[in-house]
C-alpha positions, -999 to 999 in steps of 0.1 A, spaced: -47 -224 129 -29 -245 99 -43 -227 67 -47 -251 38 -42 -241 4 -71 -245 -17 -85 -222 -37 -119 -213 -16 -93 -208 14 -70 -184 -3 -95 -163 -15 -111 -163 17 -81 -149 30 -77 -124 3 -110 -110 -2 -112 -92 29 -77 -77 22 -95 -72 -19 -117 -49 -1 -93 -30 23 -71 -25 -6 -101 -13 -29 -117 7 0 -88 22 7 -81 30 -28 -115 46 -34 -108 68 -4 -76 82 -27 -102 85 -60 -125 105 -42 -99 127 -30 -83 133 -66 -120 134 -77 -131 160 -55 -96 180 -65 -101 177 -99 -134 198 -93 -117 224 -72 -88 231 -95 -57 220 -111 -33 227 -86 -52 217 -61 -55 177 -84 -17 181 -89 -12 189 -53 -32 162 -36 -18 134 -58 20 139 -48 13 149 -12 -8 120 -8 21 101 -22 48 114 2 26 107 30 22 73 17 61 69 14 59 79 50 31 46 58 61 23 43 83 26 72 51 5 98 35 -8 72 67 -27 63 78 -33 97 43 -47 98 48 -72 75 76 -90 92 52 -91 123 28 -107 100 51 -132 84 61 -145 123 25 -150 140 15 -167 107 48 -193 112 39 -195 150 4 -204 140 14 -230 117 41 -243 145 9 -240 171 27 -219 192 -4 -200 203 12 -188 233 36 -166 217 9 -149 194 0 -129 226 31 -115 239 44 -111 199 13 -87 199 14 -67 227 50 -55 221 47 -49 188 15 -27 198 37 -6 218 67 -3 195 43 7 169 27 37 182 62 45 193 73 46 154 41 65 146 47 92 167 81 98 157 72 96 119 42 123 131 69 143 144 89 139 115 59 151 90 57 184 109 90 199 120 115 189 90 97 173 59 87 209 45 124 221 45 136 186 31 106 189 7 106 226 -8 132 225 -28 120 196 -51 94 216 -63 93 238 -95 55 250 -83 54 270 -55 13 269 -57 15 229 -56 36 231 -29 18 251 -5 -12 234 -15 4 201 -10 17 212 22 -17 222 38 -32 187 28 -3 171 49 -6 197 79 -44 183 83 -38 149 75 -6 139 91 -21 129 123 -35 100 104 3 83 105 1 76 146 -31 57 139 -22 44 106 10 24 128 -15 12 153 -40 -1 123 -12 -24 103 -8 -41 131 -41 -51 138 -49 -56 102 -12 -79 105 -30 -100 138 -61 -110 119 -43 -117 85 -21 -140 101 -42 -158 119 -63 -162 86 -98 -141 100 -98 -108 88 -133 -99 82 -134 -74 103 -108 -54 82 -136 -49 51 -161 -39 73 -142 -15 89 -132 -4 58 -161 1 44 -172 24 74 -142 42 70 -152 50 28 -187 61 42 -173 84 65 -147 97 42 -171 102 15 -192 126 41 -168 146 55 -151 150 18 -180 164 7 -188 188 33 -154 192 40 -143 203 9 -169 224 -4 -187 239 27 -218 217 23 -245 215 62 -225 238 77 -193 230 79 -165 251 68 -150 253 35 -116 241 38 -109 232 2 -79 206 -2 -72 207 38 -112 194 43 -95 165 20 -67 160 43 -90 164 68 -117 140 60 -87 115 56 -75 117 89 -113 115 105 -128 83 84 -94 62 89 -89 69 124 -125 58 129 -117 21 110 -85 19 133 -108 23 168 -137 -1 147 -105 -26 142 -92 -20 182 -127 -25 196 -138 -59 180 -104 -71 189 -106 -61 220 -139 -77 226 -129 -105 209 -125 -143 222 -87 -137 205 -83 -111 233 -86 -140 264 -68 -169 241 -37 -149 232 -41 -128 267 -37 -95 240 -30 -60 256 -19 -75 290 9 -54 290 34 -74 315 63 -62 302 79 -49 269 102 -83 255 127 -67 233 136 -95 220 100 -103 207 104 -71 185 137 -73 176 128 -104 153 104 -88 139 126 -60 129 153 -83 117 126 -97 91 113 -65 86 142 -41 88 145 -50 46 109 -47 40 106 -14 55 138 -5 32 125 -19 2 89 -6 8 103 35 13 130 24 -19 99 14 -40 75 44 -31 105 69 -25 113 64 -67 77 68 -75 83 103 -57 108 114 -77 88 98 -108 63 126 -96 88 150 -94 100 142 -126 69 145 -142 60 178 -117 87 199 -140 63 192 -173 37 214 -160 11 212 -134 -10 199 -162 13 166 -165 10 158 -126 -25 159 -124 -28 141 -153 -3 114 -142 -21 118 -110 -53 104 -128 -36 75 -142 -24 69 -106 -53 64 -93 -69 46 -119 -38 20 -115 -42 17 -78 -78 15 -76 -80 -14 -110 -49 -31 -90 -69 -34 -52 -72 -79 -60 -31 -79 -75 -24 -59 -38 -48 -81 -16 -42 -113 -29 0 -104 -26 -6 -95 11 -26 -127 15 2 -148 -2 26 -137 32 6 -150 52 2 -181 33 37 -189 22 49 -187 63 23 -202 74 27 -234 53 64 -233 53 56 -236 93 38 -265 88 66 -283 71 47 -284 39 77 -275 18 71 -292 -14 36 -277 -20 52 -245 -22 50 -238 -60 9 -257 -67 1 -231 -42 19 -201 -56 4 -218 -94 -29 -212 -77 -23 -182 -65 -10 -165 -94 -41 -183 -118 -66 -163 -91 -45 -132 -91 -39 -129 -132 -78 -140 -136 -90 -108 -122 -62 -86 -137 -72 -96 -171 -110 -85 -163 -98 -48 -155 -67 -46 -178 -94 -53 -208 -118 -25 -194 -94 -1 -191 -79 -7 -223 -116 -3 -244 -126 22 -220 -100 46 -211 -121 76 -210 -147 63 -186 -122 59 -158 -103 95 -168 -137 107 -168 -144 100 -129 -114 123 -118 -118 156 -137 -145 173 -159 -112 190 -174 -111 182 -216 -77 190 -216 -62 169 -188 -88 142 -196 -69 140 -233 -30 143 -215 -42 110 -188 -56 89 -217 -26 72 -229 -9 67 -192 -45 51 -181 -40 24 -210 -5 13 -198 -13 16 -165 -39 -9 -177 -13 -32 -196 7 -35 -169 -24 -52 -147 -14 -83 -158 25 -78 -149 20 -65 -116 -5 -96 -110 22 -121 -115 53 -100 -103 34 -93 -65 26 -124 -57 64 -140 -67 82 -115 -48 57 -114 -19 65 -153 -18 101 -143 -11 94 -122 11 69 -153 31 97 -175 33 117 -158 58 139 -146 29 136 -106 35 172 -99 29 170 -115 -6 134 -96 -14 157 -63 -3 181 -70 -30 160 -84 -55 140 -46 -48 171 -28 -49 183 -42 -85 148 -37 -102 148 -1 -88 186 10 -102 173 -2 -134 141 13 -129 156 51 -119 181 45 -149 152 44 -175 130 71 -157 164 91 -159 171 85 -191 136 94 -207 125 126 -189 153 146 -177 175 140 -204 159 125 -235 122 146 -223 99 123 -240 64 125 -239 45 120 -206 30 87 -221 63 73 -233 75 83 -195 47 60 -182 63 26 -202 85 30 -167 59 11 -148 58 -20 -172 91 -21 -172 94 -21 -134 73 -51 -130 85 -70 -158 124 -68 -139 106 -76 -105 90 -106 -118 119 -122 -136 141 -119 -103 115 -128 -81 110 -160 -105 149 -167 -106 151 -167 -68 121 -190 -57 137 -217 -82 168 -220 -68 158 -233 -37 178 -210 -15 144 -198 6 144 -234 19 171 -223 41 153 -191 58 143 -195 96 115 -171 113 
């Protein structure tokens, strides 16, 4: 299971994860889209709630990641036969965290959550899309980690169908969901939370199955649950203990971005909720190909392969800015046709226009920033990626700070934030890998 590091085999690797990512991302369109039809509080509200809930994903998506970054190094080492008991604890510990995080979403994020909002209309509506969908965050812990199994041992193919099963789905039960449509009920923006929690729980038991029927299941002796090694998934968690830390750091200031923005008017937040979306969906190859360079990094560095380090990352990052520059050029001609797919609304269509364009200059930043700093976070280094998070975020905040609540620019001058975000990331992500200092990391 040694990966080499051409460019047909890290594109292999990170089309699947491509796909998720844009899947997934079309799944959070069609939910904006389908809000944007029913009404303006309803847009503003789904946009933010989804994002709090996403915050929420951080904490096993990051934990996750360091489960990724140590079957990739033990596949590298051939270890095979501590893939298998790596798994199965993880597994457990998992659901564990997703139950508490469930429990979390229901009895005390509404109180912690009320009184950032100006709205009380967006914040009941946002509430209600949360009640229906939180569910989802159980499976959602179980799903990263068998999306985190097949990335690492580079076959994830699965992961695209299953994701594209899970947009069919979603886009059915949206529909009828939503607006009452073959006689189901009209639920409005809880049908959206609704049909969220059905069509991704369904790619979570699509994922379970094949693995479980898999000829990985008998090689690695998965789910043959012995015993629960501690230890197993306590180095996980010191790898990624940061990552989870950095992950909530860097969705938790997008929140209060949100928030931020929330106190312009309901007509700002769905607006910014358009550009969102449009920067999330037009970014699905920066976010695959980042998750695929983990994988990648540790899985070389396992190998020995030091000193091919930086041609891979050049390849990498030539694939990765190659297919930002496509969409950062289409959004920047064509802004209204992607505003245009999220609300019929003149109005908001005119406030998102000039967020969608810098979302769409910043394509090209976020390419090269992901996959630098996800190359940190490969080597082992997690502690460093933390701090090299942390310091782009003060200085981040500083500038959000500075231009809404106190200088209150303009909505689109408040967007320049993202640009700048990635632009810090990138520079200490760059510093770090020269110096060496990841050489010294041990998974």
């Amino acid at each position: 299971m040694q990966l080499q590091v051409t460019y047909r085999q890290i594109l292999t690797i990170s089309l699947p994860l491509m796909l998720t990512a844009l899947f997934n991302n079309i799944i959070n369109l069609i939910g904006v889209a389908f809000m944007g039809r029913v009404g303006e509080t309803e847009l503003a509200a789904s946009g933010i709630a989804a994002l709090i809930y996403i915050t929420l994903t951080m904490i096993p998506y990051g934990l996750s990641v360091g489960f990724q970054i140590i079957i990739a190094r033990r596949a590298g080492e051939n270890k095979s036969e501590l893939i298998g008991r790596v798994f199965n604890s993880n597994m457990v510990f998992m659901f564990g965290v997703g139950l508490l995080l469930y429990a979390f979403l229901v009895w005390l994020a509404p109180g912690l959550l009320r009184p950032l909002f100006q709205s009380d209309a967006v914040f009941d509506a946002g509430l209600l899309y949360l009640r229906y969908r939180g569910p989802e965050i159980v499976f959602a812990a179980v799903a990263f980690t068998l999306i985190a199994f097949y990335t690492s041992i580079g076959n994830n193919r699965i992961i695209s169908w299953s994701a594209l099963i899970m947009l069919i789905i979603n886009v059915f039960f949206h529909y009828n969901l939503v607006f009452g449509k073959l006689g189901f009920p009209e639920m409005g923006i809880a049908g959206s939370g609704m049909a969220a929690l059905i069509s991704s729980t369904a790619a979570m038991l699509i994922n379970f199955i094949y693995l479980w029927f898999s000829p990985y299941r008998k090689r690695f002796h998965l789910f043959h649950f012995r015993r629960f090694e501690w230890d197993l998934v306590y180095s996980g968690l010191k790898l990624s203990g940061p990552v989870v830390l950095q992950h909530l750091l860097s969705t938790g200031t997008w929140v209060i971005f949100f928030l931020f923005i929330e106190k312009m008017g309901s007509g700002a937040l769905a607006a910014s909720n358009v550009a969102k979306e449009v920067y999330m969906v037009l970014g699905v190859t920066t976010w695959g190909i980042a998750n695929a360079t983990n994988s990648l990094v540790s899985n070389l560095l396992g190998q020995g392969r030091h000193e091919e380090m930086f041609p891979m990352l050049g390849k990498i990052l030539r694939i990765s800015i190659g297919f930002s520059m496509i969409f950062c050029i289409a959004i920047l001609v064509f802004p209204d046709l992607f505003t245009g797919l999220f609300t019929n609304d003149p109005e908001i269509r005119e406030l998102a226009r000039n967020p969608v364009r810098i979302t769409g200059a910043c394509l090209f930043m976020m390419a090269t920033a992901s996959v630098l700093f996800r190359a940190v976070t490969g080597t082992g280094a997690t502690r460093y990626s933390l701090l090299l998070e942390l310091i782009t975020l003060i200085i981040y905040m500083a500038y959000v700070i500075v231009l809404i609540p106190i200088m209150q620019v303009p909505l689109t001058v408040a967007w320049t934030s993202e640009f700048l975000y990635w632009l810090v990331l990138a520079i200490l992500s760059y510093y770090y890998l020269r110096t060496g200092n990841w050489k010294k990391a041990s998974v």
